[in-house]
C-alpha positions in Angstrom: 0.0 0.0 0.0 1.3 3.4 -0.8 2.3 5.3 2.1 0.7 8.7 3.1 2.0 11.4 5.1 0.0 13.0 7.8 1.5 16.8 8.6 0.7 17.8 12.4 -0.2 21.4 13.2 -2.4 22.4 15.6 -4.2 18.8 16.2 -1.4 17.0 18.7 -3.5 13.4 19.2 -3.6 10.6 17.6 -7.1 9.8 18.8 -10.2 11.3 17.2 -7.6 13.0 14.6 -9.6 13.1 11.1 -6.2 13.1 9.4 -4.8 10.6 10.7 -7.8 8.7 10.7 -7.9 9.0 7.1 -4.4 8.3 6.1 -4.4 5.2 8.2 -6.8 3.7 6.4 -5.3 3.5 3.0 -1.6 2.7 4.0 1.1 3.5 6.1 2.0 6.5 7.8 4.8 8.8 8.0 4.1 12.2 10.3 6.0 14.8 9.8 6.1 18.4 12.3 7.0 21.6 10.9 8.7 24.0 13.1 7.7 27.7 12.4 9.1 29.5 15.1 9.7 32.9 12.9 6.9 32.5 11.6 4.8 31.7 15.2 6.8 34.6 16.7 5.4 37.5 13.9 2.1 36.1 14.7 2.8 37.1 18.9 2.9 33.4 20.2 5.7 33.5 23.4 7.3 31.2 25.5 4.7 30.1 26.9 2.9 29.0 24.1 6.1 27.8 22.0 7.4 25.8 25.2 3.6 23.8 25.4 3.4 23.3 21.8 7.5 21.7 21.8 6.8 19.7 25.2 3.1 18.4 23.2 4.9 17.4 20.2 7.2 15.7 22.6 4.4 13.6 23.9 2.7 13.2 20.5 5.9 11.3 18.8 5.6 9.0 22.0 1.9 8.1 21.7 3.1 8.0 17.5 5.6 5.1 18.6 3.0 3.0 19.8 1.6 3.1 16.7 5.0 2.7 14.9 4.3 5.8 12.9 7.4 7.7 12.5 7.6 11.4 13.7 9.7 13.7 11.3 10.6 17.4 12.2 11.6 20.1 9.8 12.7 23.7 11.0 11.3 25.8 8.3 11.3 29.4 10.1 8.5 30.9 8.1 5.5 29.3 6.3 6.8 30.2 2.9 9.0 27.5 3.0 6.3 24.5 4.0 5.1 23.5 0.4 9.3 22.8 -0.1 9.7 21.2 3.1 6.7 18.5 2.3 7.4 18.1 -0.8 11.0 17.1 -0.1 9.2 14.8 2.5 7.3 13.6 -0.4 9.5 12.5 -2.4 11.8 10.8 -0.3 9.7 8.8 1.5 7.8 7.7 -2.1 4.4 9.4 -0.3 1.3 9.1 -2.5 -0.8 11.2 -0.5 -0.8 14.2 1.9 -3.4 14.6 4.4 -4.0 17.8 6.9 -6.4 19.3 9.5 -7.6 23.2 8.3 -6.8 25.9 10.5 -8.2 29.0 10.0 -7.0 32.9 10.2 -5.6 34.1 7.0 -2.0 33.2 7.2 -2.8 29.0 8.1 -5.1 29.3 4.9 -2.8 30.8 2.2 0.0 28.4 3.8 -2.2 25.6 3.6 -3.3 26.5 -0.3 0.5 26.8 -1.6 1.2 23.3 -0.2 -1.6 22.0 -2.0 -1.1 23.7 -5.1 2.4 22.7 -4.6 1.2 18.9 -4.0 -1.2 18.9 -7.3 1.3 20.4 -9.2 4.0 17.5 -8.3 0.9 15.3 -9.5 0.7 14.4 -5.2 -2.5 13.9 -3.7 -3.4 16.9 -0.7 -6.4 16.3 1.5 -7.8 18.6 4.1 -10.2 17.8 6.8 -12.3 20.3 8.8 -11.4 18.5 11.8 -11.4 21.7 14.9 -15.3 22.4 14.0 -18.4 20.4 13.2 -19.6 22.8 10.5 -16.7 23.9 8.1 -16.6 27.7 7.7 -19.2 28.4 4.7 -21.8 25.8 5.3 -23.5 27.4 8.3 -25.1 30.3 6.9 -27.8 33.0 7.3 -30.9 32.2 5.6 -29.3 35.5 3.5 -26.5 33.3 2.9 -24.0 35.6 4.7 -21.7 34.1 7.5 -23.2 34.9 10.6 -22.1 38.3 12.7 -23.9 37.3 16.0 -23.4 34.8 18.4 -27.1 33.8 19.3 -28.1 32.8 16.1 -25.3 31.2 15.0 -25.5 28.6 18.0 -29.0 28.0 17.6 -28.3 27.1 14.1 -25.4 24.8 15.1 -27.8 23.2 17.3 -30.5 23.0 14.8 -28.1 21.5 12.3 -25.7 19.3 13.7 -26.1 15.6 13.0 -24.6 12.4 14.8 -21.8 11.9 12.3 -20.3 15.2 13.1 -20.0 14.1 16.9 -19.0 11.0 15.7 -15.3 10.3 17.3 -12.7 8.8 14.3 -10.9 5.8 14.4 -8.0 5.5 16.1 -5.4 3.7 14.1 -3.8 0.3 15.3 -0.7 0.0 15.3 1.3 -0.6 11.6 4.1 -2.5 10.8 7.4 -0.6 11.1 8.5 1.5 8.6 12.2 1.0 8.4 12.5 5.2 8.9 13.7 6.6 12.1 11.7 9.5 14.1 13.8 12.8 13.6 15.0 14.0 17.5 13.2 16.6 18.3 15.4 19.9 19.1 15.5 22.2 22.0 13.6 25.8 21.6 16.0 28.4 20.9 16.7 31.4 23.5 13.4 33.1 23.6 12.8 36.6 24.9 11.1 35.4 27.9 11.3 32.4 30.3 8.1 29.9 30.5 6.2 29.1 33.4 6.8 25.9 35.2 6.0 23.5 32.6 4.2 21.4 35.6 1.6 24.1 35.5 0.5 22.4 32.0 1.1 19.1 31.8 1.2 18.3 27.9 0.1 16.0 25.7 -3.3 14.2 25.3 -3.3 12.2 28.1 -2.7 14.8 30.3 -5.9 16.6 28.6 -8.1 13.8 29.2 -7.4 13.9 32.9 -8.5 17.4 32.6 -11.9 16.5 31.0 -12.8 14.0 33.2 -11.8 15.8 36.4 -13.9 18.7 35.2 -16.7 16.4 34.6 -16.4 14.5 37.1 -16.1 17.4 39.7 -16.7 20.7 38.5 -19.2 20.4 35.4 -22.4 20.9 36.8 -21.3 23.6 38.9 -19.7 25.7 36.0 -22.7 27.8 35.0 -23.3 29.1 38.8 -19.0 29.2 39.2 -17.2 30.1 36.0 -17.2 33.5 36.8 -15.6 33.3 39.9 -11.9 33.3 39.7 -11.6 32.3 43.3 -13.0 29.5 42.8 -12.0 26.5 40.4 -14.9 26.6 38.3 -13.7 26.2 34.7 -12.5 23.6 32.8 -8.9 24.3 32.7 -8.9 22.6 29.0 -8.3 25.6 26.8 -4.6 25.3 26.4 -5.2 21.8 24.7 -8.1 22.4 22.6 -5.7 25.2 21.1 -3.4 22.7 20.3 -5.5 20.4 19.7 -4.3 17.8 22.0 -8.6 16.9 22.6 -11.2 17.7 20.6 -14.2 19.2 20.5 -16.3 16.1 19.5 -14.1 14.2 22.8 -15.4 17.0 24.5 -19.1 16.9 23.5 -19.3 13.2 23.7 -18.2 13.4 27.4 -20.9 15.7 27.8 -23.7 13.2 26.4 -22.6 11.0 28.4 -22.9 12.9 31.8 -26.1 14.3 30.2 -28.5 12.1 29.4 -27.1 12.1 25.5 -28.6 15.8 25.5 -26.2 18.9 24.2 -29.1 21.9 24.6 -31.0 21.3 27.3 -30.9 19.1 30.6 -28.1 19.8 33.2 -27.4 23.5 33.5 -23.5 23.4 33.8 -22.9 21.3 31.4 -25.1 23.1 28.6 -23.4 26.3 29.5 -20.0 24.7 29.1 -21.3 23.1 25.1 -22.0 27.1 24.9 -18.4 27.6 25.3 -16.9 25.5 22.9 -19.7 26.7 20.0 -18.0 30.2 20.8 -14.9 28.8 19.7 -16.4 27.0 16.5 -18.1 30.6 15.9 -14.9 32.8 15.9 -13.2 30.4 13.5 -16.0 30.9 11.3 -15.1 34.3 11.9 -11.7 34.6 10.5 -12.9 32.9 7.1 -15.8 34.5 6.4 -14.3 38.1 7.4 -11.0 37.8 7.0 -10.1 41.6 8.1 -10.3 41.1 11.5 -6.7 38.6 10.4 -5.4 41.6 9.3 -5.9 43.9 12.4 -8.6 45.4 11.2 -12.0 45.7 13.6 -15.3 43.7 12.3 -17.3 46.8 12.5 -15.9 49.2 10.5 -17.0 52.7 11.4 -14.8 52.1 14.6 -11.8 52.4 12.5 -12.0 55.7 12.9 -11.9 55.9 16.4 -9.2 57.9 18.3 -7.1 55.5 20.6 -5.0 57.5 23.2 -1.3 56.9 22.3 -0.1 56.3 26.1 2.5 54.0 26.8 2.8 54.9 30.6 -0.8 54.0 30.8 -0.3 50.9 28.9 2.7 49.3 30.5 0.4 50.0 34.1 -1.8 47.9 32.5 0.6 45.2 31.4 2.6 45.1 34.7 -0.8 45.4 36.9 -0.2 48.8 38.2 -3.5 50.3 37.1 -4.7 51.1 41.2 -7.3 48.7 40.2 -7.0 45.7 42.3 -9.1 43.1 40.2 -7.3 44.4 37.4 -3.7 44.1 38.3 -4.5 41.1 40.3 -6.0 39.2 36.6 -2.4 40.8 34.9 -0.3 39.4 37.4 -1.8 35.9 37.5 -1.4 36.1 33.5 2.3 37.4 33.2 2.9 34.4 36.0 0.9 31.5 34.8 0.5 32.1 31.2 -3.4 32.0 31.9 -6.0 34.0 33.1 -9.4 33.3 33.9 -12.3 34.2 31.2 -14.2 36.4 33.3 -10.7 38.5 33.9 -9.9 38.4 30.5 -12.8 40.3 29.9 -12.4 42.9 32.7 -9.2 44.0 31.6 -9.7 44.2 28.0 -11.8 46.5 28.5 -10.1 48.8 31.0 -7.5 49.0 28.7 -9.8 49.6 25.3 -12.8 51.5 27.9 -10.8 53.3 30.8 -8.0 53.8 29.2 -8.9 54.5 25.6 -6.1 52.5 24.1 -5.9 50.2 21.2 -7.5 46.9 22.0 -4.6 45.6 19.2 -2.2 46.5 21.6 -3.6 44.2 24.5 -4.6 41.3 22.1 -0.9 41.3 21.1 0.3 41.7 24.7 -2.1 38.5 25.9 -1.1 36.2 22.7 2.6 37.0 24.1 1.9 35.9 27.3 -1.3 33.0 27.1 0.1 29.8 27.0 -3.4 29.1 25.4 -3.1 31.5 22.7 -5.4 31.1 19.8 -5.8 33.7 16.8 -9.5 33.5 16.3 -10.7 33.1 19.9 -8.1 36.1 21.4 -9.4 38.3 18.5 -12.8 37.5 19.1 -12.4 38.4 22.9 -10.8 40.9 22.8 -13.0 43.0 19.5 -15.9 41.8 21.8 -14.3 43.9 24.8 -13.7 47.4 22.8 -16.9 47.5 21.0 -15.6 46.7 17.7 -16.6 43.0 16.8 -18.9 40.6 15.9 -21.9 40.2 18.5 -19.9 43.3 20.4 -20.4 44.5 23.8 -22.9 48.2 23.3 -20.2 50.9 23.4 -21.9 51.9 26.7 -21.2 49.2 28.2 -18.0 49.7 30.3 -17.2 47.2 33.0 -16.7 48.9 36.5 -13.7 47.2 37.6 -14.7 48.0 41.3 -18.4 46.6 40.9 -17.0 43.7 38.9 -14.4 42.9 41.8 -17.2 43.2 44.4 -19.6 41.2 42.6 -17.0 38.1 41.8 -14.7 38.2 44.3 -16.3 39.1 47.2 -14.2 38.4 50.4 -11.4 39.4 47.7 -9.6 36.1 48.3 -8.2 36.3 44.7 -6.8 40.0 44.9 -5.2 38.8 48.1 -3.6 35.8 46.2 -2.2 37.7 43.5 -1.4 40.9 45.2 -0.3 39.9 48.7 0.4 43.8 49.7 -3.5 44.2 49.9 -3.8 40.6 51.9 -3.9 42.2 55.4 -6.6 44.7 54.8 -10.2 43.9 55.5 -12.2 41.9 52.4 -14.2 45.0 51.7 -11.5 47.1 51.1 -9.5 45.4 49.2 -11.3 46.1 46.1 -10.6 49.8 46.5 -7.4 50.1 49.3 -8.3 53.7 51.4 -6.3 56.3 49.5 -4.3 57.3 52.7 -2.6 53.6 53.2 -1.3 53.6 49.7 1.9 54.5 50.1 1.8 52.3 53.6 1.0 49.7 51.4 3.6 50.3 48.8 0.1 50.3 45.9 -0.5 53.0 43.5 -3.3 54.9 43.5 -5.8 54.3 40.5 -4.5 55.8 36.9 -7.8 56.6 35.8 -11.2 57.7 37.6 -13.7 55.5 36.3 -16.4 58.1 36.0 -14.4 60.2 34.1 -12.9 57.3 32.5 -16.2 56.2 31.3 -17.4 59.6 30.1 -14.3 60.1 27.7 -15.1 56.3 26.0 -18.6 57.1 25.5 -17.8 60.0 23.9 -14.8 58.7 21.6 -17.5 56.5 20.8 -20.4 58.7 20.0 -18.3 60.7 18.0 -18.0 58.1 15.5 -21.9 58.6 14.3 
């Protein structure tokens, strides 16, 4: 049988892997792993995100082993030089056929199409599998035939349309007869600007992900509608690091949820349904960066906001980015991302927009600032979150709305337990007043005082805003 080559990306498993799937079943397989780390570092990834994606790849040539499915690794810097790369592959190895899981923003896609134009024209076989979302990006549409710009209807059509076989988990190969070809080693990164966190923080790998999804299940999942919010509290999954690699699926993911709930995804146990929520918001923003590709090329979805006037002020900014704002919740949800590589969802949207609301600067600044920094970085979902937060994206927050950090701190962490985690000079004072520290113990405390007033604040964004009708 003529052996095919499976090229590994962003999908680090070899169970429930359409591509390999595939491949397996009409020969042997050789995987191959191209290293883009020019190309990853352009596009804002960090340490963190570069050290998980090495120590995953790492684990997937182990679980590849098993199978006896060699694991070769190219450096290629930049994704101009992929199609050579394969092809090279291609040829040496006498492949007959190429096979790939999509990946969305604008760069992944024009990579993607000169390898297979590159493949066709070397009279090789390319085949891609819309393997990250149930519904590839074009065939969930408005009844006007547009992609959809809204969140709401968008998951009620998902729900309305999905059938069995798009749940349906794929094969998991068996083990082939060996190959003859050596796995390539698998090199160290090279000095990066920053140091990653404690790799123990993240176990990789997809074992290490399934522990995750059955822990949450097990223990946390029908509790994360009435705790996700609370940062306090473990109330989330703790699984968005590996779906952004792709070391679990989605369709593992929603089939563990049948199972807990009564084989229902829309209705029955409260959690859980709000957690299938979730993951449709990631399916939606990858929908996103197809059917608009703009916001791939820093542009905002709506596009009278282009015009509005961001305040050019790095002092401001780097408060922000070293948690130094005077607002507790705030600098308490930088700190824990500068120091973990991840910060919890509600957070993320607290300070995005006290840095695109209170402090009127560009949102593209702090959605390059969290990709360097999240160790679960992902294009489409980061964009999406962050063009929600300043007003300017699909299904956006109303311009008028403008989180009040103080109100938001009081509301989710109440006794102020995670403010006194992440910023242990406030730890001794009282739980009510550590979401706004008196001003006449700041310097006692060694805390500065707030940056911005929020009323004020609040006043100059709405009316940035309501200058641009």
């Amino acid at each position: 049988m003529a052996r095919q080559l499976v090229w590994f990306r962003s999908d680090l498993r070899i169970h429930d892997n359409s591509a390999l799937a595939a491949a397996a079943a009409k020969g042997p397989v050789v995987a191959v792993f191209l290293r883009s780390i020019k190309q990853w570092q352009a596009h804002d990834h960090g340490a963190n995100k570069l050290d998980f994606y090495a120590r995953g790849v790492s684990a997937l040539k182990e679980a590849l082993e098993g199978l006896n499915i060699p694991l070769l690794h190219r450096d290629i810097g930049t994704f101009d030089n992929a199609p050579q790369a394969l092809l090279e592959i291609a040829r040496e190895q006498g492949i007959s056929a190429l096979h790939v899981n999509y990946e969305y923003p604008l760069d992944e896609q024009r990579r993607d199409q000169a390898v297979f134009d590159a493949f066709h024209q070397a009279d090789i076989a390319a085949n891609g599998y819309h393997d990250a979302v149930a519904f590839a990006p074009g065939t969930l549409l408005t009844g006007k035939g547009d992609y959809y710009g809204v969140f709401t209807p968008f998951a009620k059509a998902w729900h309305k349309n999905v059938q069995p076989e798009q749940l349906t988990l794929r094969d998991t190969p068996s083990p082939q007869s060996p190959l003859n070809i050596d796995s390539d080693p698998l090199p160290a990164l090279p000095e990066l600007d920053d140091t990653p966190v404690d790799g123990r923080q993240w176990p990789a790998g997809e074992n290490a992900a399934a522990d995750h999804l059955e822990r949450f299940l097990r223990f946390r999942g029908r509790y994360y509608s009435d705790q996700r919010n609370f940062p306090a509290v473990r109330g989330t999954s703790g699984l968005s690091p590996y779906l952004a690699l792709g070391m679990i699926s989605y369709r593992q993911c929603l089939q563990a949820v049948m199972s807990e709930n009564g084989g229902h995804l829309a209705d029955g146990d409260a959690g859980l349904i709000t957690w299938v929520n979730e993951l449709i918001w990631r399916e939606f923003y990858q929908h996103v960066a197809v059917g608009f590709p703009k916001v791939c090329r820093h542009q905002p979805f709506q596009d009278h906001t282009r015009a509005l006037a961001w305040r050019d002020d790095d002092e401001s900014f780097h408060a922000w980015c070293e948690g130094r704002t005077g607002y507790p919740l705030v600098d308490a949800a930088m700190r824990q991302l500068v120091t973990t590589g991840w910060m919890h969802n509600r957070l993320r949207m607290v300070t995005a927009m006290f840095l695109s609301k209170h402090l009127l600067i560009d949102w593209r600044r702090g959605e390059a600032f969290f990709m360097r920094h999240l160790i679960d970085g992902e294009f489409c979902a980061n964009n999406g979150g962050w063009q929600w937060a300043a007003s300017t994206g699909t299904d956006a927050a109303p311009y008028f709305r403008i989180f009040n950090p103080t109100t938001q701190s009081t509301r989710f962490d109440p006794a102020g337990d995670f403010i006194a985690h992440w910023l242990p000079e406030l730890a001794e004072l009282p739980a009510k007043a550590r979401h706004a520290p008196p001003r006449d113990l700041l310097t006692q405390l060694d805390y500065p005082a707030p940056i911005v007033e929020h009323k004020a604040a609040r006043q100059r964004a709405l009316e940035a805003f309501k200058a641009l009708k």
